[in-house]
N, C-alpha and C positions, 0 to 999 in steps of 0.2 A: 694785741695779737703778735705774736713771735715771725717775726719778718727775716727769711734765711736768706742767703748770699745764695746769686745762683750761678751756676757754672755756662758761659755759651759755648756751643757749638759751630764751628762755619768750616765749609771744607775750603780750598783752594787746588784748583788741577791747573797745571800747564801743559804737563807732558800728556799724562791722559784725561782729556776734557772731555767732557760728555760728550756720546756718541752722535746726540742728537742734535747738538748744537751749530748755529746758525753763523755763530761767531766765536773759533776756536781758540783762541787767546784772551777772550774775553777779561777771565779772573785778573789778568795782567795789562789789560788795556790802559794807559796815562787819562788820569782823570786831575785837571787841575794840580799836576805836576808832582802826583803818586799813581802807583798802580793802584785799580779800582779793590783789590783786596786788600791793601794798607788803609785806605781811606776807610773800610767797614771796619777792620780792624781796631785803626786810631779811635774809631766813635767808640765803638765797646767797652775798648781802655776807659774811656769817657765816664762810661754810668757808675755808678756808686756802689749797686747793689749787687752789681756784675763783679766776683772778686776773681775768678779764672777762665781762661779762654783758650778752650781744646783746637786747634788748628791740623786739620789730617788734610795732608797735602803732600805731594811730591815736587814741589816747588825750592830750590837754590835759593832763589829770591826771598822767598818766605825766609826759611832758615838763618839769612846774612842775617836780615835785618832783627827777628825776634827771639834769636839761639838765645841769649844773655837776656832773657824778661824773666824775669821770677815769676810773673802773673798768667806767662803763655807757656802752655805745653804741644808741643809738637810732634804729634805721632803719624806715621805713614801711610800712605792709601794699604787697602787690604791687596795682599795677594794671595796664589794660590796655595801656597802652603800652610796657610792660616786659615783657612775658610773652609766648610765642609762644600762637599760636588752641587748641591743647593743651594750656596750663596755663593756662587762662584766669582772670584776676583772679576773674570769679563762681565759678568752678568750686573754687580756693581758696578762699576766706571763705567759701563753706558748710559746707565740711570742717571737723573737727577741728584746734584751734590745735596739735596735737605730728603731724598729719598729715606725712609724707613731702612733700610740696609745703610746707608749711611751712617743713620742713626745708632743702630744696633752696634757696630762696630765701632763707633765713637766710646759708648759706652763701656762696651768690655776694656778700655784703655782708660777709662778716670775712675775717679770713685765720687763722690755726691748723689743727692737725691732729686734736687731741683737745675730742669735746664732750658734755656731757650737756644735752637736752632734756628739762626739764618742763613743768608747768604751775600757774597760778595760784590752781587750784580744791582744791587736796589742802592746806588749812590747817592741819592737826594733821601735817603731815609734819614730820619732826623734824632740825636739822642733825646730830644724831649716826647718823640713818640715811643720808641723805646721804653722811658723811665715808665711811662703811661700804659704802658702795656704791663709792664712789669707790676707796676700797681695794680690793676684790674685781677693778677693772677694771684698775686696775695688775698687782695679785700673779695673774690668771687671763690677759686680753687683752695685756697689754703683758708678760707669763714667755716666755721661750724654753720653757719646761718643758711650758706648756700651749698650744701651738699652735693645737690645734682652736676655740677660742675666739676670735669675732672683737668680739661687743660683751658688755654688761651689760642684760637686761631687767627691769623690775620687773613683780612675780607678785602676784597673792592670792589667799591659798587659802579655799576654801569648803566644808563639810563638812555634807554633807545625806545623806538614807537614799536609794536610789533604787529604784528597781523596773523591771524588763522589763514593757512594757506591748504586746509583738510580738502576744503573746496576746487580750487583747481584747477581747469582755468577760467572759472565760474569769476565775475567780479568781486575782488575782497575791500573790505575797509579798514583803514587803519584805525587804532582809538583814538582817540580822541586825548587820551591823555597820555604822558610818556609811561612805558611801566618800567622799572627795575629792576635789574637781577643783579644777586650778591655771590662773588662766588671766590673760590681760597686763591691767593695769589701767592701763596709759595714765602711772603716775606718773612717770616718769620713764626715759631711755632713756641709756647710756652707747656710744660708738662715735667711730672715727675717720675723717675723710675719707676716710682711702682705702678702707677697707672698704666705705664709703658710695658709693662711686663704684662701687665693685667689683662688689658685690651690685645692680647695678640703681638705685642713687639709694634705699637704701631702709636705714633704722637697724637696723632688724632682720635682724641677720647670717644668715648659714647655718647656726652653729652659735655660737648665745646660750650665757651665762653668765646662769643665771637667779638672779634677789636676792628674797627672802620680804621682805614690805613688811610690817610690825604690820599687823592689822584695823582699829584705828583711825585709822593712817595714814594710811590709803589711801582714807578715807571722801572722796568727793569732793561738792564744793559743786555740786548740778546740778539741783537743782528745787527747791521752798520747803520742803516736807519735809526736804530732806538737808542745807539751809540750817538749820534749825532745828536738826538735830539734831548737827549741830558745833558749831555755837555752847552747844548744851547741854552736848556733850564736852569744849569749851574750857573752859566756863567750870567745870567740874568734874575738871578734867585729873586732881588729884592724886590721884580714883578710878581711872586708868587709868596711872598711873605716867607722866606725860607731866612735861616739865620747864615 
């Protein structure tokens, strides 16, 4: 099977960081004596199969350090002059940097068919889950075998007791056993143009190929709490079997 290079995606904001955000320097916070978007970055340079790395940012920092990368191209957040009165530049930067408008707008600025979209804030993400995901979207999205698959989403699972609460304040019972729920954490998304076109301009196919991300992985940097608490994980990785 014909194995293509795929292009990644990651945004970085300093100036305009998401609106929603909890911790607005985040993209730029010192993780292990880089800003946490150098660190996502470095890994990417990392994977093999990863041969370009689209960076839309308004970031100074960004630009010093990777103007002179032949492998990174650096294109600018969207503004208003670019963008039709519906995808309006504000309406963009309040979102979600791995948002679908993100997306769409990355795109109109490279050319390739094949891309994985992440983000800057998942630091203990690992390039051997990466190359793993990467794989999965080959041998599943890109098999004659498995058709019904058009991208790769990344999952994580959470495992709590839950109780029916319909009742009310009638006495409930917990089960007995823990139950699960899987739900998308944003780390990263695998898919191809045409898909993207296909499905409405949106990464997330009709029918995902879904990738389990480690718990530790997928811990993301998003308020001073969760800052703290990766840099505690980093700095103690070889409890959590991290390289």
């Amino acid at each position: 099977m014909n194995k293509p290079t795929i292009t990644a995606l990651i945004t970085v904001q300093e100036i305009h960081n998401s609106a929603n955000s909890n911790l607005p320097d985040a993209h730029v916070k010192d993780f292990g004596g880089k800003p946490l978007f150098q660190l996502m970055i470095d890994k990417l340079l990392g994977v093999q199969s990863i041969d370009k790395i689209v960076v839309t940012t308004d970031s100074e920092k960004v630009r010093k350090i990777y103007a002179n990368n032949a492998k990174i191209s650096l294109i600018p957040l969207p503004d208003a002059a670019t963008l039709s009165a519906e995808n309006s530049a504000e309406r963009i930067l309040e979102d979600m940097p791995t948002s679908d408008w993100f997306t769409a707008h990355a795109l109109k600025k490279t050319a390739g068919e094949h891309f994985m979209q992440t983000q800057c804030i998942n630091p203990l993400l690992s390039v051997q889950t990466i190359e793993a995901a990467i794989e999965q979207y080959y041998n599943y999205v890109l098999n004659d075998e498995y058709q019904q698959f058009d991208s790769v989403m990344s999952l994580c699972r959470v495992e709590k007791r839950l109780y029916d609460n319909s009742k009310y304040p009638k006495p409930v019972t917990l089960r007995n056993e823990p139950h699960f729920v899987i739900f998308e954490d944003t780390v990263f998304n695998l898919f191809n143009r045409t898909s993207f076109q296909k499905n409405n301009r949106q990464k997330l196919g009709k029918n995902p190929m879904f990738f389990e991300v480690p718990e530790i992985e997928s811990l993301a940097v998003e308020s001073p709490v969760s800052y703290k608490l990766a840099k505690l994980a980093f700095e103690h990785k070889n409890r959590f079997n991290m390289d």
